[in-house]
KOLKEPA-834624 format. One record per residue (C-alpha): residue number from 0; residue in one letter; x, y negated, z. Coordinates in steps of 0.2 Angstrom, whole numbers, m for minus. Each point is the difference from the previous one (the first is absolute). Layout:
(NUM, A, (X, Y, Z));
...
END
This chain:
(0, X, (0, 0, 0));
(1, X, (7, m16, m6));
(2, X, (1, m16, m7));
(3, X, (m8, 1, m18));
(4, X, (5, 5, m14));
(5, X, (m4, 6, m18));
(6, X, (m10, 18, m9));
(7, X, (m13, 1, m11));
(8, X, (m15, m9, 7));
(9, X, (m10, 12, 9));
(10, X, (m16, 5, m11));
(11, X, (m8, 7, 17));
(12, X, (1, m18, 7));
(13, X, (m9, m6, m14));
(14, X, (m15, 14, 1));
(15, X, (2, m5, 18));
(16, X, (m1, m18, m2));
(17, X, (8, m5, 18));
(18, X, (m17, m10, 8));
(19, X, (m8, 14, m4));
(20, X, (m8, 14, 12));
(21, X, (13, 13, 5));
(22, X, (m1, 16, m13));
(23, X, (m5, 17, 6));
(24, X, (17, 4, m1));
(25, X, (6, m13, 11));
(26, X, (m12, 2, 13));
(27, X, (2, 19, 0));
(28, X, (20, m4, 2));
(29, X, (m4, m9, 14));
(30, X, (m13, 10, 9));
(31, X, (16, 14, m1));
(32, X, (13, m16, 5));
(33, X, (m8, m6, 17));
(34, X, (m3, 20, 4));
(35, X, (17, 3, 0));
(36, X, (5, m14, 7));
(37, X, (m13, 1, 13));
(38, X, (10, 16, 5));
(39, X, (18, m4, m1));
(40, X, (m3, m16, 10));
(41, X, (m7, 1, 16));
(42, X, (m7, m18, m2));
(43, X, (0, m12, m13));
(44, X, (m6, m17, 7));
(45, X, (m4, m12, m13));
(46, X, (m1, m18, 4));
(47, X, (m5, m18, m10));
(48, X, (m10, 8, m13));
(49, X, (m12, m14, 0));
(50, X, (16, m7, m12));
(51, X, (m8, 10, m12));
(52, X, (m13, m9, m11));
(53, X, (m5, 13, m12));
(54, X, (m7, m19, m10));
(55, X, (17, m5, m4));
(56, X, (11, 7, m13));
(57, X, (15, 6, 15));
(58, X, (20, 6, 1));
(59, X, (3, 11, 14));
(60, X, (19, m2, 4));
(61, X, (7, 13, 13));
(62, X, (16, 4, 8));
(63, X, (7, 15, m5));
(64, X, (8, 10, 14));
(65, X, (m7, 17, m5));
(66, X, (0, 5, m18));
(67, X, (m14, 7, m9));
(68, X, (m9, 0, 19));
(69, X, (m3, m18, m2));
(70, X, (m12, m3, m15));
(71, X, (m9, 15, 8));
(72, X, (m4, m10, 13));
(73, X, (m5, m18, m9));
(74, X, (m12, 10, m14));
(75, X, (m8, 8, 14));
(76, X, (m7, m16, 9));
(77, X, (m7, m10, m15));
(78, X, (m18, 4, m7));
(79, X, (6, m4, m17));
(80, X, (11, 8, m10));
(81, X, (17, m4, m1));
(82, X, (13, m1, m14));
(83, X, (16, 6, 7));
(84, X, (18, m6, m4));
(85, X, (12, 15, m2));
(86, X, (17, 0, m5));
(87, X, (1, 9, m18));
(88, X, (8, 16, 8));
(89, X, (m17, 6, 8));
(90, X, (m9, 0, m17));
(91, X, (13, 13, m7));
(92, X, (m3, 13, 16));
(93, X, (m12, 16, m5));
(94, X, (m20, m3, 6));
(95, X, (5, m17, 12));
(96, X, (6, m10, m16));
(97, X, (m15, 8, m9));
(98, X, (m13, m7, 16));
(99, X, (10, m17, m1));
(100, X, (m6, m2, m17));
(101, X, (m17, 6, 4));
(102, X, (m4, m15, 12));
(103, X, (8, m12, m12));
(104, X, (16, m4, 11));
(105, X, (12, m10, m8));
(106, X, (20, 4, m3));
(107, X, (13, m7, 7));
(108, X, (18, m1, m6));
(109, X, (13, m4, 10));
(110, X, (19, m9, m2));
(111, X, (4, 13, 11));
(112, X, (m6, 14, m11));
(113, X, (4, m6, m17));
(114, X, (18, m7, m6));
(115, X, (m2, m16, m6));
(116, X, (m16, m12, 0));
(117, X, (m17, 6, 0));
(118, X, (m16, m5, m9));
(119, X, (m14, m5, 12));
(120, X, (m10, m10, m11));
(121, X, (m14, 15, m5));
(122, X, (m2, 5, 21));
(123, X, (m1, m18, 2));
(124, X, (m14, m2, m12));
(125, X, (m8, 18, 8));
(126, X, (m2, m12, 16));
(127, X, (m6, m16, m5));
(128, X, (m14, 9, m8));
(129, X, (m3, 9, 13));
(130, X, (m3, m15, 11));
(131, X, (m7, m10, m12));
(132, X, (m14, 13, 1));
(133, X, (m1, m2, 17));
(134, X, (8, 14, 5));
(135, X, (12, 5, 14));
(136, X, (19, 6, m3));
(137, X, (12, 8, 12));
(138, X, (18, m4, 1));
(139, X, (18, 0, 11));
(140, X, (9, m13, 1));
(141, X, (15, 5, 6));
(142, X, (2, 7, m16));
(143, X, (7, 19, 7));
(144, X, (m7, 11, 15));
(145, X, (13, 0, 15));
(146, X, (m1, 9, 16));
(147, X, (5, m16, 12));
(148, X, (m13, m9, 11));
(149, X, (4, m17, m8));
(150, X, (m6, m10, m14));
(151, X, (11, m1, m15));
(152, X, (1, m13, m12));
(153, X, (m13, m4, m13));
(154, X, (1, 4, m17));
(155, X, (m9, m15, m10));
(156, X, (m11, 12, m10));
(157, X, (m15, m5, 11));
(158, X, (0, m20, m3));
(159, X, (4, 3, m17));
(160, X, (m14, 11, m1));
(161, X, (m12, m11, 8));
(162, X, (4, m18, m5));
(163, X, (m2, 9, m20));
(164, X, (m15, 5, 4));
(165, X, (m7, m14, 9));
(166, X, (m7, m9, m14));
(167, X, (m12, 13, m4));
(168, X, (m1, 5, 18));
(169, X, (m5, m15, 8));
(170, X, (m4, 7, 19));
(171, X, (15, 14, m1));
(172, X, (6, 4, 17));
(173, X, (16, 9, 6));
(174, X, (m3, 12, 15));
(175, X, (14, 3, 12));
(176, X, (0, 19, 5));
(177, X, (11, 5, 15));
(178, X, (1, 18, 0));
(179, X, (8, 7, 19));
(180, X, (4, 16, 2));
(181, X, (5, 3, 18));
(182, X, (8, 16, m1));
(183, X, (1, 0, m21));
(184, X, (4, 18, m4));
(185, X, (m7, 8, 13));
(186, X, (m20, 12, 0));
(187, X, (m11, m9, 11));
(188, X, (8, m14, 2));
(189, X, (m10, m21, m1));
(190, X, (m1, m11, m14));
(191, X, (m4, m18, 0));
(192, X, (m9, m6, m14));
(193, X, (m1, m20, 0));
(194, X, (m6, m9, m15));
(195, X, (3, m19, 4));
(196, X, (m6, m18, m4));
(197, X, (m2, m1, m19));
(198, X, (12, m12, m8));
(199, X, (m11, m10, m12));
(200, X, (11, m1, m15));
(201, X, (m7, m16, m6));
(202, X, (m1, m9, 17));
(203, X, (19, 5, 3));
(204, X, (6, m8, m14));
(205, X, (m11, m16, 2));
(206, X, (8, 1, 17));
(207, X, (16, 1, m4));
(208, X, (0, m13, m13));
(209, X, (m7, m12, 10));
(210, X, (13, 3, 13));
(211, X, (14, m1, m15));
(212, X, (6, 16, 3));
(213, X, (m1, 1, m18));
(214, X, (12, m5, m15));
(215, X, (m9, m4, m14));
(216, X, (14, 3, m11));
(217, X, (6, 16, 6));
(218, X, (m15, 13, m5));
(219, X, (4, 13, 12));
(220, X, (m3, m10, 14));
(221, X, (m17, 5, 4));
(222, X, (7, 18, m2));
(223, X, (12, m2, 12));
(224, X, (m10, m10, 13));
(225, X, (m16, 13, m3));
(226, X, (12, 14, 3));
(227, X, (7, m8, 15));
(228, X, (m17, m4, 9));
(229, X, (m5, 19, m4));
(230, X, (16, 7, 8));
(231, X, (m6, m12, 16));
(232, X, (m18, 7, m1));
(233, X, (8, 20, 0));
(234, X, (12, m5, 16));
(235, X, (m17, m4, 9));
(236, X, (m8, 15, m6));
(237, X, (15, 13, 3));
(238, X, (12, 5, 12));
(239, X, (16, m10, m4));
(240, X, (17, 3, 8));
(241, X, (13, m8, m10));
(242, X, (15, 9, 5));
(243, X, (0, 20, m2));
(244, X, (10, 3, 13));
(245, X, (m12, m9, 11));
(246, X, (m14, 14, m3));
(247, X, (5, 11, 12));
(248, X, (3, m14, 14));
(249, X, (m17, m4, m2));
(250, X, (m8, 17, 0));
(251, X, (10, 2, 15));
(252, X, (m8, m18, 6));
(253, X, (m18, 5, m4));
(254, X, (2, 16, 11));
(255, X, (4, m10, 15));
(256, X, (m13, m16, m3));
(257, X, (m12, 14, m3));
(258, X, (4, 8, 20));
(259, X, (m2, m19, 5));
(260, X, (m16, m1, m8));
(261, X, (m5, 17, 6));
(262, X, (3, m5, 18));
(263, X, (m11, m17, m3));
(264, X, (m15, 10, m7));
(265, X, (5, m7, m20));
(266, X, (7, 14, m9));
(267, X, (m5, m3, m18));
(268, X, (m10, 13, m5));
(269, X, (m2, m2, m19));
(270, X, (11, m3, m16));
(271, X, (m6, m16, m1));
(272, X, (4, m3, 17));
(273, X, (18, 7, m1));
(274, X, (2, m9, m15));
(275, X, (m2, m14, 7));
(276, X, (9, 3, 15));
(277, X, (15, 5, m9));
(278, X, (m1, m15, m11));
(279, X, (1, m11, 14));
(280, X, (13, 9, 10));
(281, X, (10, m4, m17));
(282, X, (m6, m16, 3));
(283, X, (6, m1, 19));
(284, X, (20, 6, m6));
(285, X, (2, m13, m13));
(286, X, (m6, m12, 12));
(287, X, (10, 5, 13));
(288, X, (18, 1, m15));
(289, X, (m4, m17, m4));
(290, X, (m3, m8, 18));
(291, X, (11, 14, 10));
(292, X, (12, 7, m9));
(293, X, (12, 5, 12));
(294, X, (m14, 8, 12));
(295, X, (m5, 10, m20));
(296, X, (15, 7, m1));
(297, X, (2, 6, 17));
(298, X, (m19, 9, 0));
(299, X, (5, 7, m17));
(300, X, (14, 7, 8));
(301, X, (m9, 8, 13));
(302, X, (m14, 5, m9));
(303, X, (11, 9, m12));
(304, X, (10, 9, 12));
(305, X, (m17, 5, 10));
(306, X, (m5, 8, m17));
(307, X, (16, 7, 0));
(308, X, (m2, 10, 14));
(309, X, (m16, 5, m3));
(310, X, (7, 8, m15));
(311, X, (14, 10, 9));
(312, X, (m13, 6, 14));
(313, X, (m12, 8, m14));
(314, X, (m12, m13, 3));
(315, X, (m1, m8, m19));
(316, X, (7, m16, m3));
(317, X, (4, m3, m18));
(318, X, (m16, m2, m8));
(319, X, (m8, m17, m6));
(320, X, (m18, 9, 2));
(321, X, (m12, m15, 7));
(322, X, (m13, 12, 5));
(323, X, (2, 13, 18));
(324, X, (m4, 16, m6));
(325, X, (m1, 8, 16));
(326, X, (18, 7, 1));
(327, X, (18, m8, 10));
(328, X, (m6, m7, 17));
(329, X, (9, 8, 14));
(330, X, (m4, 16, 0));
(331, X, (m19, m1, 3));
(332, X, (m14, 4, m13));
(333, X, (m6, m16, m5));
(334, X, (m12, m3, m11));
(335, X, (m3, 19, 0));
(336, X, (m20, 6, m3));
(337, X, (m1, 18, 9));
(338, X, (8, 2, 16));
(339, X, (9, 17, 5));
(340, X, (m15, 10, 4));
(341, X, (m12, m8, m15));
(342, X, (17, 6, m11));
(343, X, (m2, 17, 4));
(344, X, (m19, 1, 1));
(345, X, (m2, m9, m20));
(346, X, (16, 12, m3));
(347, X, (m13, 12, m13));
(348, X, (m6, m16, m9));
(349, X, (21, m8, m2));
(350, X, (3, 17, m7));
(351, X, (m12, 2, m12));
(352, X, (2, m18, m8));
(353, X, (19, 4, m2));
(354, X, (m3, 17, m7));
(355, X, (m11, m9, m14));
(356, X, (12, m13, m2));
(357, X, (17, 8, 0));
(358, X, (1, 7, m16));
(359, X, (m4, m19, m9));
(360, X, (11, m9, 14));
(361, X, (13, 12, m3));
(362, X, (2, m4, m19));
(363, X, (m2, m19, 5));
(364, X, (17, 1, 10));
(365, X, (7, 9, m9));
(366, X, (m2, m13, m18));
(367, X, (6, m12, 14));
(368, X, (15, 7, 3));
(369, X, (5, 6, m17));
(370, X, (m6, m19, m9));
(371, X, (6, m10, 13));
(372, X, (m10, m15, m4));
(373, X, (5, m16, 6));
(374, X, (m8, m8, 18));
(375, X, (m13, m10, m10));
(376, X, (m5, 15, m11));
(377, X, (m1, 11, 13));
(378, X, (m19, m5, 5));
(379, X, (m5, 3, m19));
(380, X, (7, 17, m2));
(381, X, (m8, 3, 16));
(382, X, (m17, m5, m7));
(383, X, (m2, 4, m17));
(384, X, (11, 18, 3));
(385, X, (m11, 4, 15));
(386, X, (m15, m6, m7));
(387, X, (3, 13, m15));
(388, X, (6, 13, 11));
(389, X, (m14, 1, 14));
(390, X, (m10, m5, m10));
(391, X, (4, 17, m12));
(392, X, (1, 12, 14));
(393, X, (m18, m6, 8));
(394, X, (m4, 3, m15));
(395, X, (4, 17, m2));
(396, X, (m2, 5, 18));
(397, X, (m19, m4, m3));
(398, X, (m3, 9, m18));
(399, X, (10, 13, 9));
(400, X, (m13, 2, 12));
(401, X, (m13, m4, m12));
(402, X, (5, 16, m8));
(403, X, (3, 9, 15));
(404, X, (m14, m3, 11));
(405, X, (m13, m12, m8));
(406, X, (m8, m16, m3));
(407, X, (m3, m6, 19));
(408, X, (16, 8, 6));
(409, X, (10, m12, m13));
(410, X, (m11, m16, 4));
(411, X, (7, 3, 19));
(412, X, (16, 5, m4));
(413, X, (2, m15, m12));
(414, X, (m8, m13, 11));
(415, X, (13, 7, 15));
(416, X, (17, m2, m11));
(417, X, (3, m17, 3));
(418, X, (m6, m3, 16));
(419, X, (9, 13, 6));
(420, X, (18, m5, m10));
(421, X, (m3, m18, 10));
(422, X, (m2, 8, 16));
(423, X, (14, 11, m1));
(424, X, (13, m17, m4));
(425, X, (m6, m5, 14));
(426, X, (2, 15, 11));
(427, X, (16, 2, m6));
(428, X, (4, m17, 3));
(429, X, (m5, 0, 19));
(430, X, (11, 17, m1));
(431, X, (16, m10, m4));
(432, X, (m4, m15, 13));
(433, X, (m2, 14, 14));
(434, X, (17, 9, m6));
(435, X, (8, m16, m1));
(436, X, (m6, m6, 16));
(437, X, (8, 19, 9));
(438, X, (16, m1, m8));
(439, X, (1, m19, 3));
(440, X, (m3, 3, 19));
(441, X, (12, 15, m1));
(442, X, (14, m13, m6));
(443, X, (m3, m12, 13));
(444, X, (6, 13, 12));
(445, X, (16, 0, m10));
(446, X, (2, m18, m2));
(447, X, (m12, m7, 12));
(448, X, (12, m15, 5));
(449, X, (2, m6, m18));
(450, X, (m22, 2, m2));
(451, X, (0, m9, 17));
(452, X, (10, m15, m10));
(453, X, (m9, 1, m15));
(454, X, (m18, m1, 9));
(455, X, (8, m12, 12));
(456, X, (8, m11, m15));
(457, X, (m20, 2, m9));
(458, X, (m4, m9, 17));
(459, X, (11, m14, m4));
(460, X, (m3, m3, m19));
(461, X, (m21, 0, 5));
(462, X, (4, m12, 12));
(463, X, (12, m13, m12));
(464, X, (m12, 4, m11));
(465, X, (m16, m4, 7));
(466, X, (10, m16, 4));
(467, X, (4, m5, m16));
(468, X, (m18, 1, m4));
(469, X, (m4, m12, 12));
(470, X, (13, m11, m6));
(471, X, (m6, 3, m18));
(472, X, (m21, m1, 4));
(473, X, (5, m17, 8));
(474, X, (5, m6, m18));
(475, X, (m12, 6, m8));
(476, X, (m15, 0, 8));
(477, X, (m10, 6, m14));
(478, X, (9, 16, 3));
(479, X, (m8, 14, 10));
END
């Protein structure tokens, strides 16, 4: 997914006619789209989607932080039907290629992809009619999927895209689409869909040229400044942490504000709300580099050995995962469903949901390992692979039992398969927070004077913490 770029234009578009009511196609691809995501993801929260007038002709502009994953995500929560931007490369993979030009996406060519210049003016012309049919198009500004918890600089293909089309599309608005995955690669993990305040085109260039924030002899100055206001509109929708190496400071961070809360009553139960308590904990750093920096560097450093430690004690440590999954917190089963006893007693259920998933999931790991996909691919091969492979053996599990033992045996066999498959992650999960918990308490008596430092050090970082919150809320007291 890209910046635009140049193919034939799509003759599926133009049956499709973007302002048009979604196809049967399309809405059949999305039935199936939100069903799978519905199960990998254990909650999608969408927020804003009142930015979405389905009047005005509309570009959806997303951060791109998890490959295919991401226009998954945006198709699924607008009613009309969306004409994608994909870089070329998909339109030549078997079946997907075949489905992109089904729903009248457009090609993408990329500089990257291609030696030399590329053509864009055909895509170009694909998305000003599109829009100048009222229609709605989806594309990434950033220009390349990446797997880091940051905005990266635009690409100018949007406000070139939209001040061409302006003039037939009068009201054309650009929507900015935060996508925040909290644990990105991981099965039943939280998403944070947030569509925000739509940029109208028209007014933002009125704007600017009244401030003089436009050279009227330089034509791409609208293009640059357009661009530059969009990448301001992302940073407000998305998780934004400049520096990579600061990821991991701030998961670390997030764990220990999120004990501070916890104590308070104010843990942040949704994605929305760990979104935005991430996002301002971001904040609260780059507040405290510019006005503190010596006090910075000294929390970094402690926060980083803390993490550290963790990390040699078995207790995690290295992840940048902005979500508590119920694992690494000393020793005890936090965030576990079934206790010892309800472990053993749901035992026959845990068992059966593995024995009708192993045979799928073990095929899945094993793709894993052999492809190796990258981070930010992961979370695709995870959902289109295990969508096609349970998917396939449920399948044949219930004609099995069709065959075997008749019509109403199949229904309850078929109606049990997926119930059963979730319940068993989650059995198995609780599994690995109670064995973690015994051998973590079995390494405290081995090491119990360095967990005494650790916990005792936790101590100490809540507390500075908790202070510096004070110290920051008393700047900003719009914070909360």
């Amino acid at each position: 997914m890209d910046e635009v770029g140049t193919i034939e234009p799509s003759r599926a578009l133009e049956q499709v006619g973007s302002g048009a009511e979604p196809t049967q196609l399309y809405r059949a691809l999305r039935m199936v789209t939100r069903a799978a995501l519905g199960l990998f993801y254990r909650h999608v929260q969408v927020t804003g989607l009142e930015s979405l007038d389905p009047a005005v002709p509309t570009i959806l502009a997303a951060t791109h932080p998890n490959s295919i994953v991401d226009p998954l995500l945006v198709g699924m929560s607008e009613q009309r039907q969306v004409t994608f931007c994909a870089r070329d490369g998909l339109f030549r993979v078997p079946v997907f290629g075949t489905l992109l030009r089904a729903v009248g996406a457009v090609a993408i060519r990329r500089r990257s992809d291609h030696a030399g210049a590329v053509d864009n003016d055909a895509a170009f012309a694909e998305c000003r009619a599109a829009l100048a049919r009222g229609g709605v198009i989806s594309i990434f500004p950033e220009g390349k999927t990446h797997g880091h918890l940051r905005v990266e600089p635009m690409k100018t293909g949007v406000a070139r895209i939209a001040i061409d089309a302006l003039p037939a599309a009068p009201d054309l608005v650009i929507v900015p689409v935060g996508l925040n995955y909290l644990v990105r690669e991981a099965f039943r993990s939280d998403v944070h869909v947030a569509f925000g305040e739509p940029l109208r085109v028209g007014a933002v260039l009125a704007e600017l040229a009244a401030r003089g924030a436009l050279d009227g002899d330089d034509p791409r100055a609208a293009v640059r400044a357009l661009t530059e206001r969009l990448g301001e509109a992302l940073r407000a929708q998305a998780i934004h942490i400049e520096r990579e190496e600061d990821e991991r400071l701030i998961a670390q961070v997030t764990a220990l504000i999120v004990d501070i809360r916890e104590a308070e009553g104010l843990e942040s139960q949704t994605p929305a709300d760990r979104t935005a308590l991430v996002r301002r904990i971001v904040d609260a750093y780059r507040w405290l580099e510019e006005h503190d920096p010596v006090r910075c560097a000294r929390l970094r450093e402690r926060v980083m050995h803390y993490a550290d430690e963790r990390r040699r004690l078995g207790l995690g440590g290295l992840g940048t995962a902005l979500q508590k999954r119920g694992e690494r917190r000393w020793g005890r089963e936090d965030r576990s469903i079934f206790g010892p006893f309800a472990l053993i007693f749901s035992a026959p259920f845990g068992l059966a949901g593995i024995a009708v998933a192993i045979v799928p999931y073990a095929v899945l790991r094993l793709i894993l390992l052999l492809s190796r996909p990258t981070s930010y691919r992961v979370a695709l091969t995870k959902l289109l692979g295990g969508t096609a492979l349970f998917g396939a053996w449920f399948a044949l599990l219930t004609w099995s039992t069709l065959k075997l033992a008749g019509f109403w045996p199949a229904v309850a066999v078929g109606a049990s398969l997926v119930p059963l498959a979730v319940f068993a992650h989650r059995y198995v999960i609780d599994l690995r927070l109670h064995r973690f918990a015994v051998r973590t308490n079995l390494r405290k008596l081995v090491a119990r004077r360095r967990f005494l430092r650790l916990k005792f050090e936790r101590r100490r970082l809540t507390r500075e913490l908790a202070s510096l919150r004070t110290l920051y809320l008393g700047q900003r007291p719009h914070q909360s």
